[in-house]
FIDO-696922 format. One record per residue (C-alpha): residue number from 0; chain; x negated, y negated, z. Coordinates in Angstrom, 2 decimals, always signed. Example, Ala and Ser with C-alpha at 12.3 -4.5 7.8 and 13.67 -1.06 7.14 Angstrom:
rec i = 0 ch = A px = -12.30 py = +4.50 pz = +7.80;
rec i = 1 ch = A px = -13.67 py = +1.06 pz = +7.14;
! end
This chain:
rec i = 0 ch = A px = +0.00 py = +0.00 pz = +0.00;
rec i = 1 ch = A px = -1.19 py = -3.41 pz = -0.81;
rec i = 2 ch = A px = +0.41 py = -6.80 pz = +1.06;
rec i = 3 ch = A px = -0.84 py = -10.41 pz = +0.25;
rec i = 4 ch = A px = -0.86 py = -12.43 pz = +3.64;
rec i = 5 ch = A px = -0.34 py = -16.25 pz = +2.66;
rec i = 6 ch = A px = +0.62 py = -19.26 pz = +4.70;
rec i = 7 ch = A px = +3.01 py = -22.46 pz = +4.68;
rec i = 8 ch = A px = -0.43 py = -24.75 pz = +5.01;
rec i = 9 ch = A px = -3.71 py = -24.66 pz = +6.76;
rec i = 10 ch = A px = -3.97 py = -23.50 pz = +10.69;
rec i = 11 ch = A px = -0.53 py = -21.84 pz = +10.91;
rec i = 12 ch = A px = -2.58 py = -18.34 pz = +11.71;
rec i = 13 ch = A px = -2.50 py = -16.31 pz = +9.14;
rec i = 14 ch = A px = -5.58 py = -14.32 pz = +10.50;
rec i = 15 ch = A px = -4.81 py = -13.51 pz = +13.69;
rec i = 16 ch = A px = -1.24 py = -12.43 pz = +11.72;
rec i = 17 ch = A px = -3.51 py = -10.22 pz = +9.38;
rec i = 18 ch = A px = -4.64 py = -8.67 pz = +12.42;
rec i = 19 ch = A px = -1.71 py = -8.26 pz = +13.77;
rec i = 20 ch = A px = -0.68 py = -6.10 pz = +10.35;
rec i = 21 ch = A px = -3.57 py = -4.21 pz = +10.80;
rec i = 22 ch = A px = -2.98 py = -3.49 pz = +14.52;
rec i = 23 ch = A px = +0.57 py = -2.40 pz = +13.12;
rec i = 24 ch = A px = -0.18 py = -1.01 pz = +10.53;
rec i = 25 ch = A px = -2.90 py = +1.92 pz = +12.80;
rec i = 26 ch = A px = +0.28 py = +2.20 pz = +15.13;
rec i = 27 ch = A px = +2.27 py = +3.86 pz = +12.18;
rec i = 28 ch = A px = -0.20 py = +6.45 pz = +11.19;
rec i = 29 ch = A px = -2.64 py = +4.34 pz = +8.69;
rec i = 30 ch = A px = -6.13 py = +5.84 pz = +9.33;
rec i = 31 ch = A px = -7.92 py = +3.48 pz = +6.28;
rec i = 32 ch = A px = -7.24 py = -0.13 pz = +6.45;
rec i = 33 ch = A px = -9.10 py = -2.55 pz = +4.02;
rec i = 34 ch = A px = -9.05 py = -6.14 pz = +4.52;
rec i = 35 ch = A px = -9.80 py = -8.52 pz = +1.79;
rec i = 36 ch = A px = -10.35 py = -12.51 pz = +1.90;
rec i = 37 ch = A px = -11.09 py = -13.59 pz = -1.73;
rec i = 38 ch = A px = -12.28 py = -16.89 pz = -0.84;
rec i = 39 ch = A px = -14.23 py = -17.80 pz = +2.89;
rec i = 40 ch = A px = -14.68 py = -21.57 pz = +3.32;
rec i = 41 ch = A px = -16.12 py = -23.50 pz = +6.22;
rec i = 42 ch = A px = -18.38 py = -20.68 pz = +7.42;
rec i = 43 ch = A px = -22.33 py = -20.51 pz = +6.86;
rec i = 44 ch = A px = -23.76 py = -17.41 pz = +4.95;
rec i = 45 ch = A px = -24.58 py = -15.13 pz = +8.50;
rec i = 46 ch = A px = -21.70 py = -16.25 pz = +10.37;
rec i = 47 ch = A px = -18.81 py = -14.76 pz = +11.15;
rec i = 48 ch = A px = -15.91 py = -15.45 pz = +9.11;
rec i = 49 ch = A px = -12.28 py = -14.33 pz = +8.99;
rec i = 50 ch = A px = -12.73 py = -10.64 pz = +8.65;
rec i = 51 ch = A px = -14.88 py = -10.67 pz = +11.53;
rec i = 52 ch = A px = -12.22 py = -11.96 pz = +13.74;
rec i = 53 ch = A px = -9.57 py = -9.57 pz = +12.49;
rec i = 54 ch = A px = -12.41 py = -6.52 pz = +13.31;
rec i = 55 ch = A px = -12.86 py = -8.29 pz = +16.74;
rec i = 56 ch = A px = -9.19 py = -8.19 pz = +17.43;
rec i = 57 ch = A px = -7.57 py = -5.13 pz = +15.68;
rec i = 58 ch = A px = -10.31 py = -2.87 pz = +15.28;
rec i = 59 ch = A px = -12.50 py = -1.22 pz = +12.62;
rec i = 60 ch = A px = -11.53 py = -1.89 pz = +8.89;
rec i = 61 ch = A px = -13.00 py = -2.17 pz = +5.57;
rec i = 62 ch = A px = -13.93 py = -5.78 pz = +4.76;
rec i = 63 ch = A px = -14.11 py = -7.27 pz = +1.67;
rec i = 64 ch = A px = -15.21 py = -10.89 pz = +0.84;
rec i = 65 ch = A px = -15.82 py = -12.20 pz = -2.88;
rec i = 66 ch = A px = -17.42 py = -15.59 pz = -1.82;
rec i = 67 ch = A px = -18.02 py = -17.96 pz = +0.45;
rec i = 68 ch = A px = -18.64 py = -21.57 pz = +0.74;
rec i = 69 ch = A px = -20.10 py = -23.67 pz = +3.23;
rec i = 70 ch = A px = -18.17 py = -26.78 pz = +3.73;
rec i = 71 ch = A px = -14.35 py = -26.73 pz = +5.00;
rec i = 72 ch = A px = -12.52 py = -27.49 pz = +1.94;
rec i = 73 ch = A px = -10.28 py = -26.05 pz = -0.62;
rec i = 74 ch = A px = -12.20 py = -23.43 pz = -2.82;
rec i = 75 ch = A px = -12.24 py = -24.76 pz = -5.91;
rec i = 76 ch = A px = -14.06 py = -27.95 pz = -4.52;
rec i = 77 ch = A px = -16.23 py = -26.31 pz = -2.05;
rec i = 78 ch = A px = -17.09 py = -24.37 pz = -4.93;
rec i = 79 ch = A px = -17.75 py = -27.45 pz = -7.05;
rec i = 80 ch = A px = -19.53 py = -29.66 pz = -4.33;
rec i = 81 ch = A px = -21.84 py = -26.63 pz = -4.03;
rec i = 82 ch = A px = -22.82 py = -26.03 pz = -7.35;
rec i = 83 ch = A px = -21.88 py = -22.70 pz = -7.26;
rec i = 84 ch = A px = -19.61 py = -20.11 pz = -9.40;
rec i = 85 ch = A px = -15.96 py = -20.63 pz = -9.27;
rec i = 86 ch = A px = -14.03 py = -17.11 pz = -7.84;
rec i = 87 ch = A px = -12.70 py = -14.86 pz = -10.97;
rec i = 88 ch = A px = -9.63 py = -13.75 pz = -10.98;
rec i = 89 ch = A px = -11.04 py = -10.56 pz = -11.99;
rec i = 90 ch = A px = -13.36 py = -10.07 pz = -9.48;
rec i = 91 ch = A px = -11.01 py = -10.66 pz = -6.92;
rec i = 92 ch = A px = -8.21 py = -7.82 pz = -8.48;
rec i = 93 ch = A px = -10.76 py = -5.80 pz = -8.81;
rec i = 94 ch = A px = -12.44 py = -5.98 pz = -5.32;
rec i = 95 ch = A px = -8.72 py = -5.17 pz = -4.20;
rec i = 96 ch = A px = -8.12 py = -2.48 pz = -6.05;
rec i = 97 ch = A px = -11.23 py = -0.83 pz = -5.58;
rec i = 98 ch = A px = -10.19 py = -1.29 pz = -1.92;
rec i = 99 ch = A px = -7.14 py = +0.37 pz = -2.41;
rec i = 100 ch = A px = -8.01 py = +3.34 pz = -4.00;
rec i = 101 ch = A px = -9.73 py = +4.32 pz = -0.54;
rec i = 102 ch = A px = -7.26 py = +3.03 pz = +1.86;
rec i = 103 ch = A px = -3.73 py = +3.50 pz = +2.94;
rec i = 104 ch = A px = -3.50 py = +0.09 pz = +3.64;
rec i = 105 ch = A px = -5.10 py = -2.98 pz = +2.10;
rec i = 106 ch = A px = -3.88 py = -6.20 pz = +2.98;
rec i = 107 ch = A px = -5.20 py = -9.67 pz = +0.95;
rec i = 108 ch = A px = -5.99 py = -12.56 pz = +2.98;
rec i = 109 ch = A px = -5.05 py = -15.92 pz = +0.72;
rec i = 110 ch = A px = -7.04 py = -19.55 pz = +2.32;
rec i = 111 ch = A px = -4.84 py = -22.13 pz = +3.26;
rec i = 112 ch = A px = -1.38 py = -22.34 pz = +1.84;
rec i = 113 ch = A px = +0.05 py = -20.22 pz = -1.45;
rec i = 114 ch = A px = -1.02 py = -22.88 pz = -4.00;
rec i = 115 ch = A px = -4.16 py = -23.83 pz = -2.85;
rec i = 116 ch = A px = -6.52 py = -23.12 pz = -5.84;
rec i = 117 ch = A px = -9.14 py = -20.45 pz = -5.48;
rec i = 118 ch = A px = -10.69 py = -21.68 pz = -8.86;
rec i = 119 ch = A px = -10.21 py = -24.80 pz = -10.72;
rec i = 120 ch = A px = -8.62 py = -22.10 pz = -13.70;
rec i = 121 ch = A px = -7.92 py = -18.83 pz = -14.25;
rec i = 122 ch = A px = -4.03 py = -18.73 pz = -13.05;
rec i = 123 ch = A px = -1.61 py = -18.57 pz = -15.68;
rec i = 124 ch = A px = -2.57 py = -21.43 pz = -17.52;
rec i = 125 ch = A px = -3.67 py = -23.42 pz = -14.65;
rec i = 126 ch = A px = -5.79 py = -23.05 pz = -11.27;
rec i = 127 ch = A px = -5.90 py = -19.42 pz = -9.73;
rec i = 128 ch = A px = -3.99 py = -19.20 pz = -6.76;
rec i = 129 ch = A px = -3.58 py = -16.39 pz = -4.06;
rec i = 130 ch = A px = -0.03 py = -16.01 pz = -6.20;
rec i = 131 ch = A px = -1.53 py = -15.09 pz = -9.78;
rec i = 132 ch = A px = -3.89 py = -12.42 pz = -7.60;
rec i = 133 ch = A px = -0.42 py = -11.03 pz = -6.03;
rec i = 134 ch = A px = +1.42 py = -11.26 pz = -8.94;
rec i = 135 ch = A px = -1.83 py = -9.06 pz = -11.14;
rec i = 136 ch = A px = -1.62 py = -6.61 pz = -7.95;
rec i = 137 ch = A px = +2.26 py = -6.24 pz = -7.88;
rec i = 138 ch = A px = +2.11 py = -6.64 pz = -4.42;
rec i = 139 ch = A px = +4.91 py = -7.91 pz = -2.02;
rec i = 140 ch = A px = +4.45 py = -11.07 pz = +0.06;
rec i = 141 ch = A px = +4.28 py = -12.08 pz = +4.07;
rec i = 142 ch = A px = +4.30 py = -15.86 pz = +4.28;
rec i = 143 ch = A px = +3.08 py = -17.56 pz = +7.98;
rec i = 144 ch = A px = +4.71 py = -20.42 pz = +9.03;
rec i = 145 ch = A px = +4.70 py = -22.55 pz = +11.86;
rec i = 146 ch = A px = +8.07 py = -22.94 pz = +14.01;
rec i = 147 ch = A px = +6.60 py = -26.71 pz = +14.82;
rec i = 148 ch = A px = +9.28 py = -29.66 pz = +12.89;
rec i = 149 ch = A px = +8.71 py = -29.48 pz = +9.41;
rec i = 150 ch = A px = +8.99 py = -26.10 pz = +9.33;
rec i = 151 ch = A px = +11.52 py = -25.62 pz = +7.28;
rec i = 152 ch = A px = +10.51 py = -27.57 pz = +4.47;
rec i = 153 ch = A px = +6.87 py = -26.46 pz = +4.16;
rec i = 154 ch = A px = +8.73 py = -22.59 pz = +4.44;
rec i = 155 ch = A px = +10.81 py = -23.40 pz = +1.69;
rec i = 156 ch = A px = +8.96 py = -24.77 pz = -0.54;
rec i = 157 ch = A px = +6.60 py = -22.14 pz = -0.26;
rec i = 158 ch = A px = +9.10 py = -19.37 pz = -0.75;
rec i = 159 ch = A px = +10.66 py = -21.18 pz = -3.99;
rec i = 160 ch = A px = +6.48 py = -20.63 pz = -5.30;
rec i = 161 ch = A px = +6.35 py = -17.46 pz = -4.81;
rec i = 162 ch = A px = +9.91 py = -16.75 pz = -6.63;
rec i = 163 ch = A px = +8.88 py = -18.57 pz = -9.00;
rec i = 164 ch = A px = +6.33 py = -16.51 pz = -10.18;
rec i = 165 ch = A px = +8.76 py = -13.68 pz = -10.05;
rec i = 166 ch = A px = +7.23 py = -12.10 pz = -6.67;
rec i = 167 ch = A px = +8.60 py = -10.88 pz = -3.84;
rec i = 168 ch = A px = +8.70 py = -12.63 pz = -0.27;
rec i = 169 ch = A px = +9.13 py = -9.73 pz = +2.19;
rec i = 170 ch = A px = +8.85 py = -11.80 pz = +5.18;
rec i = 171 ch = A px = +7.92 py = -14.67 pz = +7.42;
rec i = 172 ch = A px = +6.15 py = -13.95 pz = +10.46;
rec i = 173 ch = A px = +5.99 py = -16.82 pz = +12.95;
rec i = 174 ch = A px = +2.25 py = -17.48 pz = +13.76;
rec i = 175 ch = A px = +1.92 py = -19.21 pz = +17.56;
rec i = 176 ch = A px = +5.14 py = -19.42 pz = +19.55;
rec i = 177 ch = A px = +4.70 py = -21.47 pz = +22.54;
rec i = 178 ch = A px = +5.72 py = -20.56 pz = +25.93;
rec i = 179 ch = A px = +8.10 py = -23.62 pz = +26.04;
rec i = 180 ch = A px = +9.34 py = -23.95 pz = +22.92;
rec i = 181 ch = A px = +10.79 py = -27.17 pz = +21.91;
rec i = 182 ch = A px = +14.71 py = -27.99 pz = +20.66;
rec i = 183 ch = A px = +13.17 py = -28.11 pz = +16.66;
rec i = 184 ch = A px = +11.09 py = -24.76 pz = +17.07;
rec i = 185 ch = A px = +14.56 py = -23.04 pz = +18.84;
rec i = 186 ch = A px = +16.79 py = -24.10 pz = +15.75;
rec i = 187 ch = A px = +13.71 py = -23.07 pz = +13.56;
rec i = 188 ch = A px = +13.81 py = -19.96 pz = +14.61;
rec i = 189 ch = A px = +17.21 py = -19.54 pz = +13.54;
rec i = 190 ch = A px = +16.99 py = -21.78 pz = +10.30;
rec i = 191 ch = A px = +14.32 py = -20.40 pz = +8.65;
rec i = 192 ch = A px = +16.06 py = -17.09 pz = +6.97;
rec i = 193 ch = A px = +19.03 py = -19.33 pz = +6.41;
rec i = 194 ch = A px = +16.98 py = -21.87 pz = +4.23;
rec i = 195 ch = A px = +14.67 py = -19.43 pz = +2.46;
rec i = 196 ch = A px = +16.84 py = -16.33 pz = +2.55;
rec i = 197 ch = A px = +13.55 py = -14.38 pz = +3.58;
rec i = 198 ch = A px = +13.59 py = -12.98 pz = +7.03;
rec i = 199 ch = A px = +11.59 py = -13.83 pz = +9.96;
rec i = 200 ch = A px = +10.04 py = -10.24 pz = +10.51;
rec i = 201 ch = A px = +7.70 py = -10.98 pz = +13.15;
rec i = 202 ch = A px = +6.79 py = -13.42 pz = +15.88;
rec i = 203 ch = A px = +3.39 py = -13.87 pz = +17.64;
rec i = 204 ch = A px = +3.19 py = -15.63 pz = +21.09;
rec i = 205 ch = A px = +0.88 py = -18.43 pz = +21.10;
rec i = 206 ch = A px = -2.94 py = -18.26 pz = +22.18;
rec i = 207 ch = A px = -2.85 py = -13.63 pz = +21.35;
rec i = 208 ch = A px = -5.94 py = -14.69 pz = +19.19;
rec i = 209 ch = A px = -7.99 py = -14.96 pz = +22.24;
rec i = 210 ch = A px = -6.84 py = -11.46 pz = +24.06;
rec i = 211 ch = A px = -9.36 py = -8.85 pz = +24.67;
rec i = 212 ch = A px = -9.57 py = -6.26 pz = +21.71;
rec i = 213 ch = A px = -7.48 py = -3.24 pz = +23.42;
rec i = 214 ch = A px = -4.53 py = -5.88 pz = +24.94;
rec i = 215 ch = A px = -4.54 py = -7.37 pz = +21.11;
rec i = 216 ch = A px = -4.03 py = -3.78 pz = +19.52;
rec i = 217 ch = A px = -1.17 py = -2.40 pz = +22.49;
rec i = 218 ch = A px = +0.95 py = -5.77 pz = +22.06;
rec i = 219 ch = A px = +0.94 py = -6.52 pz = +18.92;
rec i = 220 ch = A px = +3.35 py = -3.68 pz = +17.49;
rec i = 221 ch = A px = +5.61 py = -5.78 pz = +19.62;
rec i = 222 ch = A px = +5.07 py = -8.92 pz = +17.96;
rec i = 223 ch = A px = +7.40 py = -7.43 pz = +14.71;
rec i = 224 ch = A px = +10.75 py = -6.04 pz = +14.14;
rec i = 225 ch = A px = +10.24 py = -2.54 pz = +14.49;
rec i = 226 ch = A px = +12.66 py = -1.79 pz = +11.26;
rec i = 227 ch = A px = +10.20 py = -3.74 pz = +9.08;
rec i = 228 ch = A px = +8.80 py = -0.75 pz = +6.70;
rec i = 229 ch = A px = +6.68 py = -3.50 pz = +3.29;
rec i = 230 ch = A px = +7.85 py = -2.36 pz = +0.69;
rec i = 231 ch = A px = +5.97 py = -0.46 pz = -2.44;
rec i = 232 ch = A px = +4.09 py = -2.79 pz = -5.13;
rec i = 233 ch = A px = +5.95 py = -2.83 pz = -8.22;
rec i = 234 ch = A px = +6.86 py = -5.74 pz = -10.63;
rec i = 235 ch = A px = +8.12 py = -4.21 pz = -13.50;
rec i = 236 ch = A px = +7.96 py = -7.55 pz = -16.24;
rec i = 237 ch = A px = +4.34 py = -7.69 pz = -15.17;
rec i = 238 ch = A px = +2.27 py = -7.71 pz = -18.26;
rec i = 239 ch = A px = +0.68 py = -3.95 pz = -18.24;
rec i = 240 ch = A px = -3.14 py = -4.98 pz = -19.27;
rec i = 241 ch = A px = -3.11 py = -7.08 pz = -15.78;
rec i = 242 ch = A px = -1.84 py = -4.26 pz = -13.70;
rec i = 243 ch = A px = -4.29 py = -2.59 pz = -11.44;
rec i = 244 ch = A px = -5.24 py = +0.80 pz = -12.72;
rec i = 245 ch = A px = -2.58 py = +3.94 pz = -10.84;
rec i = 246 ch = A px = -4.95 py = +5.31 pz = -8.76;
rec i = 247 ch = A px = -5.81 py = +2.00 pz = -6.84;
rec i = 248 ch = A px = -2.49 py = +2.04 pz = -5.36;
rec i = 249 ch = A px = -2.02 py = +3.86 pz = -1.99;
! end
């Protein structure tokens, strides 16, 4: 099985969500899990990035990374203010499903929000986003959203993306709910599947990104609605020469 993890914006914790899947994900019976992040930004070349913190939290997996950049940014222009390569859309499909065709689960960490662009081109007639790498892989979508005002908009509009390019938003997972949530995160909570008709499938309490590994990997099964099964990749008007080859999927 292959899941894309992307995000309403920046900071709304989509890793600490991917580990979450992953944590999840072992609960249910998957002994190979593969995590991929196509594009790292903001981290040096020997520190630890994303996929580090998902291993520290949820245990062993098989990371992936294509690049990396340096500076904080978006990463087309990190890529650009670093005079280095732009990310191929090919090499990240293919880093996926190379990961696939060993796992049982592989789940693709996007940077930032669905449309930030991962290359100045290489989408479908634009800049490569997270969305043209779902949309080559087939693979069903978990967006992660804040519950903080403005919630709903940022949701929605990210949703309408994603159905735009004929993909399939499986769910929203909630990424930090407070303690004491306020009156707009309560009526969030509730609005959210009525305005994007996607539903909320899981909900992490705020701060679980700091809990010692073994606490992280007993709660977070918790965190989502234990009905939730992803569904199998499969887009049907996908063009067959971008589909990843059979045995990649899992």
């Amino acid at each position: 099985m292959i899941l894309v993890v992307t995000g309403t914006g920046t900071d709304v914790g989509k890793t600490v969500v991917t580990a979450a899947l992953v944590a999840r994900a072992r609960s249910r019976g998957a002994e190979r899990i593969a995590v991929v992040k196509p594009a790292q930004t903001g981290v040096g070349p020997s520190e630890p990035g994303d996929l580090a913190d998902v291993q520290r939290l949820a245990g062993p997996i098989a990371p992936v990374e294509c690049v990396r950049y340096t500076e904080p940014l978006a990463p087309d222009t990190a890529a650009r203010r670093a005079g280095l390569p732009p990310l191929s859309r090919d090499e990240v499909v293919d880093a996926v499903a190379g990961a696939a065709a060993t796992s049982d689960v592989t789940i693709v960490e996007g940077a930032g929000g669905a449309l930030v662009r991962l290359a100045e081109s290489g989408g479908d007639g634009g800049p490569l986003t997270i969305l043209d790498v779902a949309a080559d892989l087939a693979a069903p979508v978990v967006v992660v959203t804040s519950p903080a005002l403005g919630t709903l908009n940022h949701t929605e509009l990210t949703v309408a993306a994603i159905r735009a390019r004929r993909l399939d938003p499986v769910g929203l997972v909630v990424g930090s709910w407070p303690g004491d949530p306020d009156l707009a995160m309560r009526c969030n909570a509730d609005d959210l599947p009525r305005v994007t008709g996607v539903p909320v499938i899981g909900t992490l309490p705020e701060g679980v990104g700091s809990l010692p590994h073994d606490e992280f990997v007993r709660r977070a099964p918790t965190w989502f609605d234990p009905a939730w099964v992803p569904p199998p990749p499969g887009a049907p008007d996908l063009p067959t020469d971008r589909r990843p080859e059979e045995g990649a999927r899992s």
